[in-house]
C-alpha positions in Angstrom: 0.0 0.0 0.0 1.2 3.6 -0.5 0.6 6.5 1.2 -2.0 8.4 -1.1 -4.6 9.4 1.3 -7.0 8.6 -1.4 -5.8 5.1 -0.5 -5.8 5.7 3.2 -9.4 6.9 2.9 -10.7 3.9 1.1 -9.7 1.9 3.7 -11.2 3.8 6.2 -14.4 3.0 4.1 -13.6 -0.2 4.4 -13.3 -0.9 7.7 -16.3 1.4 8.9 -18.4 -1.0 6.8 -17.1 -4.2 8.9 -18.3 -4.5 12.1 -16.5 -4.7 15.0 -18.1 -4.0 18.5 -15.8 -4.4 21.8 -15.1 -8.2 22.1 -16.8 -8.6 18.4 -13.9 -7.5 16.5 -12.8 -10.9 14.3 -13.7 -9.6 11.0 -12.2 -6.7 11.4 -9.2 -8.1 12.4 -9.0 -10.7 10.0 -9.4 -8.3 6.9 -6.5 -6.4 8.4 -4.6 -9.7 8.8 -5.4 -10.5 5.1 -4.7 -7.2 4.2 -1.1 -7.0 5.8 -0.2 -10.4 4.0 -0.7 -8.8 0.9 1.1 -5.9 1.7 3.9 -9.2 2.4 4.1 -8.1 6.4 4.4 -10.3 8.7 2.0 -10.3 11.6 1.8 -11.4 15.2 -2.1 -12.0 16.3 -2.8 -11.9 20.2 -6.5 -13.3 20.1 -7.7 -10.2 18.1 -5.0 -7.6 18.9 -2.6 -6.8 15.7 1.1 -6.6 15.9 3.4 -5.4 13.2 7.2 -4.4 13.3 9.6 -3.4 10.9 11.5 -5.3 8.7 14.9 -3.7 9.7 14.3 -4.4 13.7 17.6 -4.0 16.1 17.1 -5.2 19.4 19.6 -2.8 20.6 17.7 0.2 19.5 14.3 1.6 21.5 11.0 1.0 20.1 8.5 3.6 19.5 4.9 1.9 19.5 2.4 3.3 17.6 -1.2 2.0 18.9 -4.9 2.9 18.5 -8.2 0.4 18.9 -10.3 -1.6 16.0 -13.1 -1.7 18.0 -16.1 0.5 18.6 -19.6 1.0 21.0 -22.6 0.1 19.6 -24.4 2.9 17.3 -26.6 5.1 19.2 -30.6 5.1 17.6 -30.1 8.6 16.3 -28.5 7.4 13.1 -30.2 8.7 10.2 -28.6 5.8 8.1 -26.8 2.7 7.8 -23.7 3.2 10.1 -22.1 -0.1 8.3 -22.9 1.3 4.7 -23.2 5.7 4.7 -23.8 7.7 2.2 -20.6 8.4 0.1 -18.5 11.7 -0.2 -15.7 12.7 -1.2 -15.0 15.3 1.8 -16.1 13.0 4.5 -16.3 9.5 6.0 -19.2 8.7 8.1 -19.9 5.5 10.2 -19.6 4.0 13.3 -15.9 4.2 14.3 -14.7 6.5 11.7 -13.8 9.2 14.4 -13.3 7.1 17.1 -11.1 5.5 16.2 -10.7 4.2 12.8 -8.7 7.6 10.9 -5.8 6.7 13.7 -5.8 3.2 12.9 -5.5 4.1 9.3 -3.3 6.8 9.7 -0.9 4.9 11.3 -1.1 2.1 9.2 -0.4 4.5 6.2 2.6 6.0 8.4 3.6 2.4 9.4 3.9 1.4 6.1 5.5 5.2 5.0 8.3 4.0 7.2 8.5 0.2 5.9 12.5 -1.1 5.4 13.9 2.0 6.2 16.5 2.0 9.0 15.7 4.5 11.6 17.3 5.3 15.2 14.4 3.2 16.7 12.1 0.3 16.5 8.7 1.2 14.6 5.6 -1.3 16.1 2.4 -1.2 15.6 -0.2 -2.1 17.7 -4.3 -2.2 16.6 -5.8 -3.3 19.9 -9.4 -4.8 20.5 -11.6 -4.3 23.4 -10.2 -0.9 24.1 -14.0 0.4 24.6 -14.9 -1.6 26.8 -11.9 -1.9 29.5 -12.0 -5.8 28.3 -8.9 -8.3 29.1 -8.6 -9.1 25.8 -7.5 -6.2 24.5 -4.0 -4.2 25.7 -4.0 -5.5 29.0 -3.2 -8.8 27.2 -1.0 -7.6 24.6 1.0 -5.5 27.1 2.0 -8.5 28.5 3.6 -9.8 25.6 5.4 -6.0 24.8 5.8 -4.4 28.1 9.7 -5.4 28.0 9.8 -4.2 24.4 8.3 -1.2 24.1 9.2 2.0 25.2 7.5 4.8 24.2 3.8 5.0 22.3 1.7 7.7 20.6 -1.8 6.2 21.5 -4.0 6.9 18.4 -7.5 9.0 19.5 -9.2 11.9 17.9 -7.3 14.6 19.4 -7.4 17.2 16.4 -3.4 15.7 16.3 -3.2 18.2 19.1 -1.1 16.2 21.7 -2.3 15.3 25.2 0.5 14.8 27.6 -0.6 13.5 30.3 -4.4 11.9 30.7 -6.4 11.6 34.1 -7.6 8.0 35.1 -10.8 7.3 36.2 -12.1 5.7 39.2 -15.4 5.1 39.6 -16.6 3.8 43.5 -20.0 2.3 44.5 -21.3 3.8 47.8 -23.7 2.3 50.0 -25.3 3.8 53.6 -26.9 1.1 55.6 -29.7 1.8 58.6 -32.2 0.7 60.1 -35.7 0.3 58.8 -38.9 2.3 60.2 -42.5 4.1 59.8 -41.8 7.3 59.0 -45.0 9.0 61.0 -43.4 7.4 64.0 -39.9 8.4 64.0 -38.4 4.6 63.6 -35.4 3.8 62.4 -32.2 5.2 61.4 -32.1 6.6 57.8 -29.9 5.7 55.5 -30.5 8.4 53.0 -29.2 10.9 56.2 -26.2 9.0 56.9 -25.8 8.4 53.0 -26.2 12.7 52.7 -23.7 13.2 55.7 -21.0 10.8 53.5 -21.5 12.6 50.5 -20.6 16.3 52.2 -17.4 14.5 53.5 -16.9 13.1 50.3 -17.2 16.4 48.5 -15.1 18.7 51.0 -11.8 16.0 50.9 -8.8 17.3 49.3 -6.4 15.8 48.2 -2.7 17.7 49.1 -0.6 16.2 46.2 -0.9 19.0 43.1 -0.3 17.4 39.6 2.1 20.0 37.7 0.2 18.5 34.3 -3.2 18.1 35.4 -3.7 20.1 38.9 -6.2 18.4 41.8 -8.0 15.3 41.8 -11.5 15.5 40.3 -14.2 14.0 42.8 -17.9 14.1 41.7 -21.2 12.1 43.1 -23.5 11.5 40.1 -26.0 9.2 41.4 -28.2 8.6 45.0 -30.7 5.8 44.7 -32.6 5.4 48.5 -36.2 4.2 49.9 -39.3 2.1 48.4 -42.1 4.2 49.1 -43.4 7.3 51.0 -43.8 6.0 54.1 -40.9 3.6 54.7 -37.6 5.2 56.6 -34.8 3.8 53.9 -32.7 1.1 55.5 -29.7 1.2 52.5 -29.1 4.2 49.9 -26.8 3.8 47.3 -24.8 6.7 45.6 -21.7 6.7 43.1 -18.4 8.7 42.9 -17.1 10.0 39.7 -12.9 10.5 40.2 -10.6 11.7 37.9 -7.1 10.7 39.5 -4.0 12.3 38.6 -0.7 11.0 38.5 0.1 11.8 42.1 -2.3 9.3 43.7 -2.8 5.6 42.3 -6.3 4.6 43.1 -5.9 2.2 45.6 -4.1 5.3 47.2 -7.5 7.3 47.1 -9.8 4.5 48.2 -7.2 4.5 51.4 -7.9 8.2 51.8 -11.6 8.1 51.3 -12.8 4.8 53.2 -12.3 6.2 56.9 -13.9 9.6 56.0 -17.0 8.0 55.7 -19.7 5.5 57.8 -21.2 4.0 54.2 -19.1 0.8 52.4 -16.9 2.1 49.7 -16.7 0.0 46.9 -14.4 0.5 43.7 -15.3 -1.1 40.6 -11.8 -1.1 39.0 -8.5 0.4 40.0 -7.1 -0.5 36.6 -7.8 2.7 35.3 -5.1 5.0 36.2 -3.7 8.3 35.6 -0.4 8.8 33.1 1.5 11.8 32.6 5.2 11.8 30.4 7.9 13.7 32.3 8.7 17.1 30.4 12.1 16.3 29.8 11.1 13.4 27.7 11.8 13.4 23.8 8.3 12.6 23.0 7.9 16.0 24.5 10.5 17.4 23.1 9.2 16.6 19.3 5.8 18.2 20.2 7.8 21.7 20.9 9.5 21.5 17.8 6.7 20.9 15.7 4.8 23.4 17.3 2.1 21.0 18.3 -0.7 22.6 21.1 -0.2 20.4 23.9 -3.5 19.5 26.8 -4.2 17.2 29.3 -7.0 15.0 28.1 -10.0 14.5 30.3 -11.1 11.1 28.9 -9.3 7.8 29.1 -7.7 5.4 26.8 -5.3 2.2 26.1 -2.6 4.6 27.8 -3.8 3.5 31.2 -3.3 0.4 30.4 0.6 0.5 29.1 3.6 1.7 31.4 6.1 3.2 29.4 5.6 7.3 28.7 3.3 8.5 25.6 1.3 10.9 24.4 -2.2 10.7 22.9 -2.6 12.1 19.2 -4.8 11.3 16.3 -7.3 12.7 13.6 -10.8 13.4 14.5 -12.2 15.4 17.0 -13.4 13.3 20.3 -16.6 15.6 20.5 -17.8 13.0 17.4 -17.1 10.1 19.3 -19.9 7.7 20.4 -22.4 10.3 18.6 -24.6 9.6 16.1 -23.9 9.6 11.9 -20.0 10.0 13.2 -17.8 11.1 10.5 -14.2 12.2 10.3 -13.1 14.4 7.2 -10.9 13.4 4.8 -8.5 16.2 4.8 -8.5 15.3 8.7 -7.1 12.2 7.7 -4.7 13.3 5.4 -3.4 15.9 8.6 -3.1 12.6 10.6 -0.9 11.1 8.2 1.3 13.9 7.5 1.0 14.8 11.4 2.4 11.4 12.1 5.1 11.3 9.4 6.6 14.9 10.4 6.4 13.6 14.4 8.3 10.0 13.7 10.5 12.3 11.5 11.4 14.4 14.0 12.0 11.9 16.8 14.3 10.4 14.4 16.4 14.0 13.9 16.1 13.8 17.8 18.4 10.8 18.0 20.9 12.1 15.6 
């Protein structure tokens, strides 16, 4: 395959038209497979996670991965056609996944393949992961297994707007639950949960956390849902609530949990500390290409396969993530083409850097 974006864009076409929900993704992956063969790359298939290197590999050199995710949430109603087959035009392409994220996948596999047998300072990888969207084990928390002593450093592939997000918060998301005693209300009976569950969310809310992140400041704690009682008359003996957190770097979320638990009388229940922070140290080159290209630099609210890997990175990709998981999702073609050249002139760079 070449580079044309014409190219590139076709194949976005193509995959959008395959589908490939979170733990559904075989067919995509095994067009990609096909497709790679005929490109004559080898391939290393974990399950349905893609793994491609270059031809001229040294072991003795780093290895930049580049990684983004074939799979994708189911469509929303709100389609107003066919997400698998959408109108066609030459300006955009629209489908499930297009945004998020099939124009990274296909930008770096044009760039990949850019960079095909020719020597440079590091190791080029690519990684297309499954099951990114919905935290599943199949995805990169297996394949980082096999890489994790290979790999080190990643762009992660999301639609960014190629701006480059630097550091991304992590997400912890806890279960809360208030237990009393039940009662008649007209008499007074009882010991409310819904009070005691009201008292634990006012701690909750006035904690602080003394650790600043230099990337992404404070840790981010929100309650989004109370659930309490069965009818009027009935003093609630549990009420349930849930914490939104956004962790930074400073606190790992078993860390937090720690912090939180003793602040408050209800049960504090995480449903995955998996889902951490990541921020790349400022002195690192990955940074140091984004200042010489002159790329806008943020700290990404949302999450991604970058919690799941170890080794520093930076998120960047075409498409804007305001699209994603929205319906009739489209990315444009020239933002595709931006991708590609945006991820040839940053690989470029990085290259210059090792000079």
């Amino acid at each position: 395959m070449n580079s044309k974006p014409s190219t590139a864009a076709n194949l976005l076409r193509k995959l959008v038209s395959i589908r490939s929900f979170s733990g559904e993704e075989t067919a995509r992956a095994d067009y990609l497979t096909a497709f790679f063969h005929e490109q004559g790359i080898s391939i290393k298939r974990y399950g349905n996670n893609l793994v491609l290197r270059n031809r001229v590999e040294d072991p003795s050199k780093p290895t930049l991965m580049l990684n983004s995710h074939l799979d994708t949430v189911q469509p929303t109603t709100g389609y107003s056609f066919d997400p698998f087959n959408p109108p066609h035009s030459d300006t955009h392409i629209r489908g499930l996944g297009s945004n998020d994220a099939g124009a990274s996948v296909v930008a770096m596999t044009t760039t990949f393949l850019h960079f095909q047998g020719n020597p440079l300072p590091f190791n080029l990888l690519l990684a297309l992961t499954a099951e990114e969207e919905n935290s599943g084990s199949g995805g990169m928390r297996l394949l980082w297994q096999q890489l994790q002593n290979e790999v080190d450093m990643a762009i992660i592939g999301e639609p960014t707007g190629m701006r480059a997000a630097i550091a991304e918060r992590g997400l912890l998301v806890i279960d809360g639950e208030a237990r009393g005693v039940s009662g008649h209300a007209a008499r007074n009976e009882g010991v409310n949960a819904l009070y005691i569950a009201l008292e634990d969310i006012a701690a909750l809310r006035s904690a602080r956390f003394e650790r600043i992140s230099p990337a992404m400041g404070e840790v981010k704690l929100t309650v989004t849902q109370i659930q309490a009682g069965t009818q009027h008359n009935v003093v609630p003996d549990r009420c349930r609530f849930v914490v939104d957190i956004r962790p930074t770097e400073q606190y790992s979320n078993s860390e937090i949990m720690e912090i939180l638990q003793p602040r408050v009388s209800s049960e504090l229940t995480a449903r995955s500390l998996t889902n951490r922070s990541s921020a790349t140290p400022a002195d690192h080159q990955l940074i140091h290409c984004i200042g010489a290209l002159g790329v806008e630099r943020y700290t990404s609210p949302t999450t991604s396969d970058w919690m799941r890997i170890t080794c520093p990175a930076i998120k960047m990709g075409p498409g804007e993530s305001a699209r994603s998981h929205q319906a009739d999702e489209y990315v444009l073609v020239e933002e595709l083409e931006q991708g590609i050249k945006g991820y040839i002139a940053f690989i470029t760079q990085l290259k210059n850097h090792y000079k």
